[in-house]
C-alpha positions in Angstrom: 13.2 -18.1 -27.9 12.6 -14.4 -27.8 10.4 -13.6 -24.4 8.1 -10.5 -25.5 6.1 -8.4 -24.0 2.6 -6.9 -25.1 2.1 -3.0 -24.5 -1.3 -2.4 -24.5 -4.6 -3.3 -26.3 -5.1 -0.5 -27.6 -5.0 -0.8 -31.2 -7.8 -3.4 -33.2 -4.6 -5.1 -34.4 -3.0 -6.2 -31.0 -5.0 -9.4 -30.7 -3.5 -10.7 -34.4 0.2 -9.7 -32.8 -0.6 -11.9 -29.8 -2.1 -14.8 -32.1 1.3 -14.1 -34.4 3.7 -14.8 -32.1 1.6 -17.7 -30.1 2.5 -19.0 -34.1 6.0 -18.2 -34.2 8.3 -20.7 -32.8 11.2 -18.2 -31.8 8.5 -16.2 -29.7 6.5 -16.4 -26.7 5.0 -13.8 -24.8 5.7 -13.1 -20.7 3.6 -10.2 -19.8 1.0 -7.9 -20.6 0.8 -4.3 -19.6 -1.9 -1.3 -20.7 -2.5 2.2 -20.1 -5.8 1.1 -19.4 -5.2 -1.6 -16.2 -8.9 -3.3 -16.5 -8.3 -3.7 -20.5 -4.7 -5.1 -19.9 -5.8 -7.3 -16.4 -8.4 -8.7 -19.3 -6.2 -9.4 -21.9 -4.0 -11.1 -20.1 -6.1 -13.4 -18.4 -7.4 -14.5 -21.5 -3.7 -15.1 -22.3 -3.1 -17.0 -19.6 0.1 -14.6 -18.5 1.4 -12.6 -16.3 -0.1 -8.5 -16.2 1.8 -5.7 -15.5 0.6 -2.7 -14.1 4.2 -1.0 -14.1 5.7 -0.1 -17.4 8.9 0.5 -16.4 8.9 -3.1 -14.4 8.5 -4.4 -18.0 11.3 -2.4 -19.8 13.8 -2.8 -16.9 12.8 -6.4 -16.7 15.8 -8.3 -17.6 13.8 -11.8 -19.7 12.1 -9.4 -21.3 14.0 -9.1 -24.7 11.2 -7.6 -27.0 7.9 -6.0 -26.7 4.8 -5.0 -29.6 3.6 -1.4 -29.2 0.4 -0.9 -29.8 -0.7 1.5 -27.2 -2.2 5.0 -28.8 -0.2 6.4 -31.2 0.9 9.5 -29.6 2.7 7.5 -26.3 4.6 5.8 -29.1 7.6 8.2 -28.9 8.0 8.1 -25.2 7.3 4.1 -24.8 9.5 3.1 -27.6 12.5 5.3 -26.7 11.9 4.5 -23.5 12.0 0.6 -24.5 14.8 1.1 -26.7 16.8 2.7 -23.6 16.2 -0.6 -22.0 17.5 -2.3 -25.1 14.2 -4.1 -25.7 13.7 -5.0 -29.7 10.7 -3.6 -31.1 7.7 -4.2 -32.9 4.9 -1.8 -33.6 1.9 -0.5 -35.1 2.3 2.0 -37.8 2.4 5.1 -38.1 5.3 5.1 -35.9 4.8 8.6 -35.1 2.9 11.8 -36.0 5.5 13.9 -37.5 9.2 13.2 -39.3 10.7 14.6 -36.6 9.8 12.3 -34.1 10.0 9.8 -36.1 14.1 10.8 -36.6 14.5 10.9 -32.8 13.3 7.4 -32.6 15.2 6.0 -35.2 18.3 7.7 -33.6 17.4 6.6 -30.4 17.1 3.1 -32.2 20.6 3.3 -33.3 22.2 4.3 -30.8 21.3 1.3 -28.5 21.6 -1.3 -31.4 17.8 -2.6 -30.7 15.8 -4.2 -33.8 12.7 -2.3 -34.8 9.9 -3.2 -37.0 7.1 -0.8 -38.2 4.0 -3.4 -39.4 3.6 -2.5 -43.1 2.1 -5.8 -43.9 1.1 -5.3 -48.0 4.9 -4.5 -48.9 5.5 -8.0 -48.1 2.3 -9.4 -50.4 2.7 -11.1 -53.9 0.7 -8.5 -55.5 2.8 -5.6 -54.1 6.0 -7.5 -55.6 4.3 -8.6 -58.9 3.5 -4.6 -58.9 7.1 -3.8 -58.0 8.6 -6.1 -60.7 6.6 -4.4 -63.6 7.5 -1.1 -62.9 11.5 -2.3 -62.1 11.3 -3.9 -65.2 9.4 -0.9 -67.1 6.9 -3.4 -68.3 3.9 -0.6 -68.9 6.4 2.0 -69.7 6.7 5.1 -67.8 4.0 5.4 -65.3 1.5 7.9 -65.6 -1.1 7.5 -62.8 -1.1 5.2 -59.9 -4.6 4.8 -57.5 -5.2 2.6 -54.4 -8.0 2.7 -52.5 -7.9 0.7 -48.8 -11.4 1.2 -47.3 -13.9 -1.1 -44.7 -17.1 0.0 -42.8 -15.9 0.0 -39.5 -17.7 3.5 -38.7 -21.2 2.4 -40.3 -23.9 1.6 -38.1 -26.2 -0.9 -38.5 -29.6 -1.3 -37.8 -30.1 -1.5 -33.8 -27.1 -0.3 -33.2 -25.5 2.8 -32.0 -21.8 2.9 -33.5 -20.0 0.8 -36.2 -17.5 -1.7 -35.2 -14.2 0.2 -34.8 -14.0 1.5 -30.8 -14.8 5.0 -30.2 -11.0 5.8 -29.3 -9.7 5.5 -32.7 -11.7 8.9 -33.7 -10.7 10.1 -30.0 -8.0 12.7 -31.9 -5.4 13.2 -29.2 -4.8 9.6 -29.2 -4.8 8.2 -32.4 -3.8 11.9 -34.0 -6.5 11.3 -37.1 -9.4 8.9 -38.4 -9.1 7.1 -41.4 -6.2 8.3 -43.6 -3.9 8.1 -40.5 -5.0 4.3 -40.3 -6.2 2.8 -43.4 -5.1 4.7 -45.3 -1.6 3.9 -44.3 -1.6 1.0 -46.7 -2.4 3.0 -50.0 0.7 5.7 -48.9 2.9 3.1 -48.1 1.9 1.0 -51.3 2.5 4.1 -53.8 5.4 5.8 -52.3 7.4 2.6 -52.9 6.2 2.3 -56.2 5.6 6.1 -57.9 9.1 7.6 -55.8 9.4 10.8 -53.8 6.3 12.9 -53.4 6.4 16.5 -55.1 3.2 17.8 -54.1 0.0 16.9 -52.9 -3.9 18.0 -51.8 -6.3 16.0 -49.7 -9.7 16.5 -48.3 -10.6 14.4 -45.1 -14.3 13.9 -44.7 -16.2 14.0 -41.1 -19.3 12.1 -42.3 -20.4 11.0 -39.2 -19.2 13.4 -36.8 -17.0 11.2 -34.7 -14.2 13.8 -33.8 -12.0 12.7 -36.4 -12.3 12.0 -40.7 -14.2 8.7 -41.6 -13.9 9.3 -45.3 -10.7 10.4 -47.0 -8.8 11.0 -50.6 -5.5 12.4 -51.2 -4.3 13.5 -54.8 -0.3 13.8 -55.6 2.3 14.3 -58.1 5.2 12.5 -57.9 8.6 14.1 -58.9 8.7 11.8 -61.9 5.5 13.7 -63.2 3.1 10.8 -62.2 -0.4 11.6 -60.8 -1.7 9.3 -57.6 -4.9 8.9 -56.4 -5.4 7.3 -53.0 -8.3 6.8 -51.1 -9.3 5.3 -48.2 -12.3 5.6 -45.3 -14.4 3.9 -42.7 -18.0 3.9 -44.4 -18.1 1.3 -47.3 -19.4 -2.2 -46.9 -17.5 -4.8 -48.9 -15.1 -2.2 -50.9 -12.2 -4.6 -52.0 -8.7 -3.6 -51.7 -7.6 -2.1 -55.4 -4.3 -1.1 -56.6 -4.0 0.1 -60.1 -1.0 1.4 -62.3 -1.7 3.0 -65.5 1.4 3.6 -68.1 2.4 4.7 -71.5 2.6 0.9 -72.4 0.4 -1.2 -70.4 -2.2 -1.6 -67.3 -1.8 -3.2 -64.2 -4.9 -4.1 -62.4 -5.5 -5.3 -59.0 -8.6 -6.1 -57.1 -7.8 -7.8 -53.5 -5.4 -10.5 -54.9 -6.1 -10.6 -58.2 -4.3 -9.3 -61.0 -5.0 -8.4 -64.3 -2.7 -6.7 -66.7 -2.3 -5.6 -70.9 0.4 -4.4 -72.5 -1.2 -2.2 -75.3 -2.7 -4.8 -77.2 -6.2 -4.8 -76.3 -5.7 -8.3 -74.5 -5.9 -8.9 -70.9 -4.2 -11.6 -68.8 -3.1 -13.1 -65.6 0.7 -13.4 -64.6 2.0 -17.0 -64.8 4.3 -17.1 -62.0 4.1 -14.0 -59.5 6.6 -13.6 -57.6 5.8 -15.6 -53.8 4.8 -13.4 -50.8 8.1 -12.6 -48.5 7.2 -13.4 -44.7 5.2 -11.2 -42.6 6.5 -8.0 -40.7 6.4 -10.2 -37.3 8.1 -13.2 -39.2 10.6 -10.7 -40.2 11.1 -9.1 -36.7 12.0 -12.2 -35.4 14.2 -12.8 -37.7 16.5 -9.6 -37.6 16.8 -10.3 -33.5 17.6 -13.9 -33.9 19.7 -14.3 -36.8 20.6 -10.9 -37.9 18.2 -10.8 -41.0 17.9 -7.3 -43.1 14.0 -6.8 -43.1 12.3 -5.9 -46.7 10.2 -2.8 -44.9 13.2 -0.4 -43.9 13.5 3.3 -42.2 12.6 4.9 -45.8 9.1 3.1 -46.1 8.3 4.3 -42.0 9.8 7.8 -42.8 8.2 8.6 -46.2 4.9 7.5 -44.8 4.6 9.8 -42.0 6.1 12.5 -44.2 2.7 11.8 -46.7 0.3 11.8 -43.8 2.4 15.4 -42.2 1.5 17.1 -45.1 -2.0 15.3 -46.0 -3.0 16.8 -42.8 -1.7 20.6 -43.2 -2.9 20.3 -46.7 -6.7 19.3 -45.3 -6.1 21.8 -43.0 -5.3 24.3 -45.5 -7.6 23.4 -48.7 -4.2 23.8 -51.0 -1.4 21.7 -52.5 1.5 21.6 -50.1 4.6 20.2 -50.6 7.2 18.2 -48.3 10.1 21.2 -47.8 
């Protein structure tokens, strides 16, 4: 059993860690600290555990083996080196950190102290992704030509009676979260397309502030990949019951797919289902557990973490900007 410790409620996603690992067999959670001591005291009183007001009490806190960062993006350099340091395994939010840079310390810090880390890219780990990966490994539409995803909910649409949508105010609170919705949701649609288009030549995006909450709500990045292929990726916080949709377009065939449903024709005229996809591979907490216990390679690596905050560097000079920009 792996005793873990939560670090902070910030992030929307926290709660699902917590109700992940209260699943997991080879995990159980022993403390609960926050930035914010009235949300943590909360949190973990509805846990049932333990809260600590001290965060180096919890790193230097020798049955503590593991904790799950999701605290506001930019204290995850300092609290995950500073876990690391304590050799503490990790599991956290993505991104993992604003620039490239930072994100190389950390992984260096990482090594160094021979802790497991795990960055929560949860749709490399989906059937769909791997039905997606498997065509173009196996060059089943030919040589792709255009690749769009499009990740998008309504969390920053109010309703009637109502005087802000349901995402909290501090994820457009910029020094904390260091962006809106390409930094967040749109995660997903970089992550997705950088594993299957390769390396990113160039790129141009335009981040909308629709509503005027201190950071973009609406956003769509264009790129060209180094094999010549042309992505489209979009994402936001203002569209009520937009389904998840990844589609790859090639010399020889179509891939369609809209939330887990896929759809593909190979150039004549017919459309059909896959008979056997391949099966989803466990979760990123599944897989974090895994790693510490018995040693286990996980599918979502340093490359997928790296190349992902590399996208969202340059999205964000190239919004800044209004021109292409590409990642030397």
């Amino acid at each position: 059993m792996v005793n873990i410790a939560l670090l902070s409620r910030w992030h929307v996603h926290a709660d699902d860690y917590a109700r992940e690992i209260q699943a997991n067999d080879n995990l159980s959670i022993k403390l609960v600290w926050d930035e914010n001591a009235d949300r943590g005291e909360k949190w973990a009183e509805e846990l049932g555990i333990p809260f600590e007001s001290d965060l180096q009490k919890v790193l230097t806190n020798p049955s503590i083996e593991g904790v799950v960062v999701t605290t506001p993006t930019n204290l995850h350099k300092e609290v995950i080196i500073s876990a690391a340091k304590n050799k503490k395994h990790i599991f956290t939010e993505k991104i993992l950190a604003f620039t490239v840079k930072d994100c190389e310390e950390i992984y260096n810090t990482i090594d160094q102290y021979g802790v497991k880390l795990m960055v929560s890219l949860p749709r490399l780990t989906e059937d769909y992704y791997l039905y997606a990966q498997k065509v173009i490994d196996n060059n089943w539409i030919g040589r792709l030509t255009t690749i769009r995803c499009r990740t998008a909910h309504d969390g920053a649409v109010v309703g009637p009676g109502e005087s802000e949508g349901w995402l909290p105010k501090r994820f457009f609170e910029k020094e904390q979260s260091g962006g809106g919705a390409l930094i967040d949701l749109g995660a997903h649609p970089i992550y997705l397309t950088n594993r299957l288009a390769g390396n990113v030549k160039k790129l141009v995006s335009h981040m909308n502030h629709t509503n005027n909450l201190g950071a973009d709500d609406n956003a769509v990045v264009l790129v060209e990949y180094e094999s010549g292929a042309m992505g489209i990726l979009e994402t936001g916080f203002l569209s009520k019951g937009s389904p998840f949709q990844l589609e790859l377009y090639g010399t020889e065939g179509t891939i369609l797919i809209e939330d887990n449903k896929i759809r593909q024709t190979f150039g004549n005229g017919e459309w059909s289902t896959p008979d056997n996809p391949p099966e989803a591979l466990p979760m990123p907490m599944e897989q974090w557990a895994s790693a510490i216990i018995n040693g286990t390679a996980p599918s979502i690596n340093k490359s997928d973490v790296i190349n992902l905050t590399l996208v969202n560097e340059i999205a964000m000079k190239s919004n800044k900007e209004g021109c292409w920009i590409n990642p030397s």
